[in-house]
Every structure is written in C-alpha cells, then in structure tokens.
N, C-alpha and C positions, 0 to 999 in steps of 0.2 A: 504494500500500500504506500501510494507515494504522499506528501507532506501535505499536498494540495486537497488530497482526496481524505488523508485524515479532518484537514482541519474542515472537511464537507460536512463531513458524518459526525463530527463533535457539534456541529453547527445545527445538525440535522434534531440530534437527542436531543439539544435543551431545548430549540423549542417544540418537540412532541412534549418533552416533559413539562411545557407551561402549558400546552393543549389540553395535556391531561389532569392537571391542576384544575385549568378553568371548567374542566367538566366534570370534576367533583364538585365544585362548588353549586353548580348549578343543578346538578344531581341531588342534595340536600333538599332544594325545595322545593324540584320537579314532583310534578305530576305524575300516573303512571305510566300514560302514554308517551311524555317527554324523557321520563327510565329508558324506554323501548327506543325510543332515539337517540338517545345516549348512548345505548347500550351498543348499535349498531353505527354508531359514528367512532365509538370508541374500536372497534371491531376493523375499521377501517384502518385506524392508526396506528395500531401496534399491537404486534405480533403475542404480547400477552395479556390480550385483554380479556379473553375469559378469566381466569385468575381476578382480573379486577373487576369484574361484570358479578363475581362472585360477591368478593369481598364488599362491594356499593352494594349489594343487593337490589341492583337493577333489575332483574327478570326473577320469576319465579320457574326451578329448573328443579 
C-alpha cells in the first residue's frame, strides 16, 4: 500500500466513523420505521454493521 493510498483509507475510516456517530445519535430518538432506515443505511456503510444493528437494537431479529 503506497502513502497516498494509506492516507485514502485513514481519511476514509474517520469519516465512516462520524457517519456512524451521527447515526447513533439519531437512532436514540428515531422512530421504528427511521430504526429500519438506519438500520439499512448503516448496512451500506460498513462492513460490520450487523454487530451494530444488534447492539442499537435497531431491528427486531
């Protein structure tokens, strides 16, 4: 991996990790149907988001 491409993908993770920040927080006061949105936005964005779809107890599974 060359320097350029590291500093992609460091660039990449923080901000998935503010994405997923701000979709916890709105997750708190959603609704069930905006859970279900979440749940499948968050599913989009990173590779372990079952695990977190768990843990928010976004969907009933």
């Amino acid at each position: 991996m060359s320097g350029s491409e590291r500093r992609r993908e460091i660039s990449r993770r923080r901000t998935r990790r503010k994405k997923v920040e701000l979709l916890k927080r709105k997750a708190e006061k959603a609704s069930v149907s905006d859970k279900t949105a979440i749940a499948a936005k968050l599913r989009k964005l990173t590779p372990g988001a079952e695990e977190l779809v768990a843990r928010w107890a976004l969907e009933d599974r």
